[in-house]
Legacy VTK file of the C-alpha trace (Angstrom):
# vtk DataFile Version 3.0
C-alpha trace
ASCII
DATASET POLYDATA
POINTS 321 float
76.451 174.858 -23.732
77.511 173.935 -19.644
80.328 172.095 -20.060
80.883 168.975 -17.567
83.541 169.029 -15.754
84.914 167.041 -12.720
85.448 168.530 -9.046
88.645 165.845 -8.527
91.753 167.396 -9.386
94.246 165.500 -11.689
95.908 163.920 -8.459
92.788 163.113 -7.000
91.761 161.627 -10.304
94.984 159.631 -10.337
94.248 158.566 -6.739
90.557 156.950 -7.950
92.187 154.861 -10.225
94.249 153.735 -8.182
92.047 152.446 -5.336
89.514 151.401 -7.842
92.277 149.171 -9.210
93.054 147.825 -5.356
91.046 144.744 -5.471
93.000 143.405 -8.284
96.074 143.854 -6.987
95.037 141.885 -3.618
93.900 138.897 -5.934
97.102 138.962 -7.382
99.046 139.374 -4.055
96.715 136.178 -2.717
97.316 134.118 -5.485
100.911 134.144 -5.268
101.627 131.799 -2.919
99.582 129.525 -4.642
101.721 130.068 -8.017
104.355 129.507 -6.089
103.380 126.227 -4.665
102.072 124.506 -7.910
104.744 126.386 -10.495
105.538 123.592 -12.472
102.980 120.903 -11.552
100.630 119.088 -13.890
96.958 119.285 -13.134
95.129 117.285 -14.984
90.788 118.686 -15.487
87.802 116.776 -16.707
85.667 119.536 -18.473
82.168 118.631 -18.617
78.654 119.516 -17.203
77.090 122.937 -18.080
80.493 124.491 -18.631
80.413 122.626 -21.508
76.899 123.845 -23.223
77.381 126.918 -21.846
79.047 129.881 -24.612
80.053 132.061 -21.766
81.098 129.632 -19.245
83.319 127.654 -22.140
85.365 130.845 -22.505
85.689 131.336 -19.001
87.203 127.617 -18.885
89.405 128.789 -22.048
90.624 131.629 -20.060
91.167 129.653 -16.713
93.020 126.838 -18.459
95.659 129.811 -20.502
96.113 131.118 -17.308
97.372 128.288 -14.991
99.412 127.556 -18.443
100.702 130.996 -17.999
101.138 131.094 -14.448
103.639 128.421 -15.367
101.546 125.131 -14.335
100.870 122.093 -17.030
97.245 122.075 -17.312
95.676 118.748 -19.170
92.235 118.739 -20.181
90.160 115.302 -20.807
86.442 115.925 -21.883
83.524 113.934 -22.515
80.501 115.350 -24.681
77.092 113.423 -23.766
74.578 116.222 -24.484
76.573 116.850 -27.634
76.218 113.250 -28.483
72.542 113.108 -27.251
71.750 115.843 -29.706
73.745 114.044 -32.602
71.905 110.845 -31.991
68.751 112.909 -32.000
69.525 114.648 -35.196
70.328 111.668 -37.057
67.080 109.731 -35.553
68.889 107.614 -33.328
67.928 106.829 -29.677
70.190 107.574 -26.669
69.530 104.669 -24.294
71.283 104.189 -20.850
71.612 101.316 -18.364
72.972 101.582 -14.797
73.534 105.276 -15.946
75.959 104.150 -18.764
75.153 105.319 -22.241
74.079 101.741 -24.499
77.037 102.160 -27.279
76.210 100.042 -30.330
78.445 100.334 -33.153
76.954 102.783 -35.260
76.740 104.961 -31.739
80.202 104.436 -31.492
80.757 106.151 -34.466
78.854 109.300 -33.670
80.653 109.229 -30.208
84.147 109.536 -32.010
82.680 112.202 -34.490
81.321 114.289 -31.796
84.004 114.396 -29.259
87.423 114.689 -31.836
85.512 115.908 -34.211
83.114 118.753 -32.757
83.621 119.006 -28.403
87.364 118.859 -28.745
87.832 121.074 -31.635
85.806 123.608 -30.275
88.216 123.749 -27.400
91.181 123.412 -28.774
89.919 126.503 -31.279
88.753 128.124 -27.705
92.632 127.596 -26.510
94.499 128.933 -29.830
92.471 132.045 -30.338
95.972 133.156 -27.893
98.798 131.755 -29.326
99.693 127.716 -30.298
99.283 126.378 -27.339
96.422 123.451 -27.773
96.756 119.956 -29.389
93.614 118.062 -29.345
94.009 113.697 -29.300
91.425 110.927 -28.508
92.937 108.723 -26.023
93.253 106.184 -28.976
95.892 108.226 -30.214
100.038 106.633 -29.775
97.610 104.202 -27.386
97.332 106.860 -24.969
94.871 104.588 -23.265
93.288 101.288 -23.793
90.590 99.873 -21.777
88.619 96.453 -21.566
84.666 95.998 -22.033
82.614 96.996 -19.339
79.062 96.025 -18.166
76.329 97.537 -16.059
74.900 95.794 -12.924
71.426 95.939 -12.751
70.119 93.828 -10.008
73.395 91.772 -9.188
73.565 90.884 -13.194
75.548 92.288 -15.993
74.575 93.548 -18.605
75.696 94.233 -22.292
75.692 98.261 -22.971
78.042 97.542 -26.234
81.206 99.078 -26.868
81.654 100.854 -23.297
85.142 100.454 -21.393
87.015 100.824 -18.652
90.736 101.932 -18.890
93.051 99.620 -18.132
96.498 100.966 -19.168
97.566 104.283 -19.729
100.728 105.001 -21.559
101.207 109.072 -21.427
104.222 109.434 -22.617
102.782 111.639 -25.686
100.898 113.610 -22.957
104.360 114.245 -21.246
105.877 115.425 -24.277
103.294 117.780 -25.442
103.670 119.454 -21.828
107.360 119.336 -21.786
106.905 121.158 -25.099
105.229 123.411 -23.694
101.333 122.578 -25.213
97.885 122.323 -23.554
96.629 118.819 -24.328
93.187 118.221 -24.877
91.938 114.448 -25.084
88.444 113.069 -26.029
87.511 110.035 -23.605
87.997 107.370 -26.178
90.357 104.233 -25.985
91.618 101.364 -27.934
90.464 97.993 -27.028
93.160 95.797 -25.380
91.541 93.123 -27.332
94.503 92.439 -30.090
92.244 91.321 -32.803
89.590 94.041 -32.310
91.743 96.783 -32.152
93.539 95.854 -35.426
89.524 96.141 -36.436
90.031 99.493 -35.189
88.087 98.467 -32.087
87.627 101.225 -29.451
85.543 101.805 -26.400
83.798 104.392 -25.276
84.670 105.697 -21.689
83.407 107.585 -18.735
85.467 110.979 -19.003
85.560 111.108 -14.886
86.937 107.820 -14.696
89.733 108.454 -18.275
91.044 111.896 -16.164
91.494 109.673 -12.685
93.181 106.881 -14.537
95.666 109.912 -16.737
96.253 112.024 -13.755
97.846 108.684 -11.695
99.786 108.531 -15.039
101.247 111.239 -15.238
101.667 111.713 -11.543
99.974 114.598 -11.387
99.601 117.122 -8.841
96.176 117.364 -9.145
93.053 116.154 -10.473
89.779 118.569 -10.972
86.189 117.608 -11.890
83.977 120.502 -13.307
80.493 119.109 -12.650
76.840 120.535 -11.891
76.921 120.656 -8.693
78.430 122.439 -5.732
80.579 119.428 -4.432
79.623 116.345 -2.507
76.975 117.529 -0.192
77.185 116.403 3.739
73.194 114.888 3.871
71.697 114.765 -0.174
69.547 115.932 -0.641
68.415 116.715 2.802
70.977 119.321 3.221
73.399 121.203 0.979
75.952 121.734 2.968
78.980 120.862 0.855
82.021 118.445 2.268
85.137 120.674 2.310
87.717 117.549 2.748
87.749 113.754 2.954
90.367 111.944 3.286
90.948 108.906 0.459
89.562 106.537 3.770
86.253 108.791 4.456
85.416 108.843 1.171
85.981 105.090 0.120
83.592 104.705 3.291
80.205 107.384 1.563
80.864 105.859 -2.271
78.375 103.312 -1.493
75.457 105.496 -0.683
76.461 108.278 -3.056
73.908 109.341 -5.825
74.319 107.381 -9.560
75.313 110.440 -10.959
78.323 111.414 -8.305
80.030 107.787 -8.289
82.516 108.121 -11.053
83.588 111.317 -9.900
84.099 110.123 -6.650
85.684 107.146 -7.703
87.490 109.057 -9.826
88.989 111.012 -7.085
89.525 108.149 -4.939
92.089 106.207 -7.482
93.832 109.383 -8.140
94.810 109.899 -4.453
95.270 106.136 -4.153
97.766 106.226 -7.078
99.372 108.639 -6.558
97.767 112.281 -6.938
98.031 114.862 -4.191
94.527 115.766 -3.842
91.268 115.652 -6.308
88.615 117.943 -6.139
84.968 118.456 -7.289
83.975 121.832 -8.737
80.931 123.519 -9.845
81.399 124.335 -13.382
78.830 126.912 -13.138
80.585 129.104 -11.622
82.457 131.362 -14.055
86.575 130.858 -12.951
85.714 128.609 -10.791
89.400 126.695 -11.361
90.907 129.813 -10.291
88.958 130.459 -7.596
89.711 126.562 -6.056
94.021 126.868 -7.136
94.704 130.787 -6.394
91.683 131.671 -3.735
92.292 131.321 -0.078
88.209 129.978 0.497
88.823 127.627 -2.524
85.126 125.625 -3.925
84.035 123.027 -3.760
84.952 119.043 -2.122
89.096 118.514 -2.003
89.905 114.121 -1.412
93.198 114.400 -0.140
95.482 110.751 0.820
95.456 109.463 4.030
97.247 111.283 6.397
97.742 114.156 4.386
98.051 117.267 6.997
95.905 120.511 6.115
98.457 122.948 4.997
98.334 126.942 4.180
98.912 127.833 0.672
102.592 128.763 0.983
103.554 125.372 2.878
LINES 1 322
321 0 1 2 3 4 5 6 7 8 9 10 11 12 13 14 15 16 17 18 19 20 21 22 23 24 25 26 27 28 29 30 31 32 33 34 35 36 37 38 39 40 41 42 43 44 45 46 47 48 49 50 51 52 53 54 55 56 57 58 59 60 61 62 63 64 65 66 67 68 69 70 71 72 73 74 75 76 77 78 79 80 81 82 83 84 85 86 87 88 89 90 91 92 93 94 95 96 97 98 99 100 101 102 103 104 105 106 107 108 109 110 111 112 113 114 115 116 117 118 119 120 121 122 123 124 125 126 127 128 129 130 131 132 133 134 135 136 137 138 139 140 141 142 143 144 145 146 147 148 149 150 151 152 153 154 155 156 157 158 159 160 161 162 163 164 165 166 167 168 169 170 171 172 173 174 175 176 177 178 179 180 181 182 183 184 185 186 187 188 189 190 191 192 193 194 195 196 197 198 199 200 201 202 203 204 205 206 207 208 209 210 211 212 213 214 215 216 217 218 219 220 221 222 223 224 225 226 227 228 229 230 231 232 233 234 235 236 237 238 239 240 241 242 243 244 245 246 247 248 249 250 251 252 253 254 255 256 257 258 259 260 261 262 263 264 265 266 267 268 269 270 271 272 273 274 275 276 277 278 279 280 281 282 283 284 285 286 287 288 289 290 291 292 293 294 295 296 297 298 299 300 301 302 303 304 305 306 307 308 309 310 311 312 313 314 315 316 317 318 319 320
């Protein structure tokens, strides 16, 4: 029998390791300045897009989220859940109709919205979270009236029109959200949010609500650092969809100036964005979710992802400034 053997001595050996292990140690030595700099801070993400569908990319987002928790930032995670909810719908023979790009939210939708996102998206996340230790605590934004939020309409044509129980957030009282993070938890919240309408929310009225729009109105809560929007696409592209080319930075100005001429489907992130830095938030920024770590790779990474909105008059600044 020829017995293998290997031609590196034990030192040499030792030495292999060693510079095989090299590149992690430089991603650790780059991301510390960038610990450093948001140790501390809340940063407030809207999950959604294929990151959410996506068994692989979900743990990656699970593993992102316990690390900035670790790393000793207060990460906050509002989600949405429409292909969940489209599936739902399907299964139980009802039709998933949209106007103006708003999902039509009749009562008995309503109630398959709440099921899906406390009852299926959120859990699955918060399970996702706590396979590591007690860290997650899933609410709806109904929940101590984390939120509440008036009925909204679509515009088609200069005209609005009814889409049902749909809202818009109006207050935002995160004072449970503060605690959990002062306690040390990961909140999770499900875009939902009690009517401001007295009468109907004693009814146990609530509104459905565009997730990008519930994590811009939160992070200005909760004065947070930062917001982050996972989404399908690269970031907001220069020229669309003549050219990809992706914006790096706007500030709040530029970007007020494109939201008219933006695509349907990237004008509540970007308004999102907008009314965080308006109110109060250091800088938003639009993600792919397909990438796997892609939240690291925008917080600890030098190149960051992605399009950063920053306030007017915000300087650029190196990550330990």
């Amino acid at each position: 029998m020829t017995v293998l053997t290997s031609s590196l001595t034990p030192t040499g050996l030792a030495a292999a390791r060693k510079h095989t292990a090299l590149p992690k140690a430089d991603a650790l030595v780059e991301a510390l300045p960038w610990i450093a700099r948001h140790q501390g801070k809340t940063i407030v993400i809207k999950f959604g897009g294929n990151a959410m569908v996506d068994d692989k990319l979900k743990a990656a987002f699970a593993e992102d989220i316990l690390f900035l928790h670790h790393a000793g930032l207060r990460p906050v995670v509002v989600h949405g859940g429409g292909p969940q909810i489209s599936s739902q719908l399907e299964r139980l023979g009802l039709e998933s109709q949209f106007t103006g790009g708003l999902r039509v939210t009749t009562d008995e939708t309503m109630d398959v919205v709440r099921m899906v996102l406390a009852g299926q998206v959120q859990r699955e996340l918060v399970g996702l979270l706590n396979r590591h230790g007690p860290h997650a605590v899933g609410m709806t934004g109904e929940d101590a009236r984390l939120m509440t939020a008036d009925k909204t309409y679509a515009e088609i044509d200069g005209e609005q029109v009814d889409i049902g129980r749909v809202g818009e957030v109006t207050d935002v009282d995160a004072g449970v959200v503060e605690a959990l993070l002062d306690d040390g938890r990961i909140p999770v919240i499900s875009s939902i949010a009690r009517s401001t309408d007295a009468e109907d929310a004693a009814d146990g009225g609530v509104f459905n609500v565009n997730a990008d729009t519930a994590a811009a109105a939160l992070a200005a809560a909760l004065d947070a650092e930062m917001l982050m929007i996972l989404t399908d696409v690269e970031g907001l592209y220069a020229d669309w969809p003549h050219s990809e080319e992706v914006i790096p930075r706007l500030s709040a100005t530029e970007l007020e100036n494109l939201i008219p001429d933006l695509a349907s489907g990237m004008i509540p992130k970007m308004q999102g964005c907008l009314h965080a830095v308006s109110n109060g938030v250091r800088a938003a920024r639009v993600i792919d979710g397909r990438v796997k770590h892609s939240l690291l790779l925008e917080i600890f990474t030098d190149e960051g992802i992605g399009t950063m909105v920053v306030p007017d008059g915000t300087p650029h600044k190196g990550a330990a400034a």
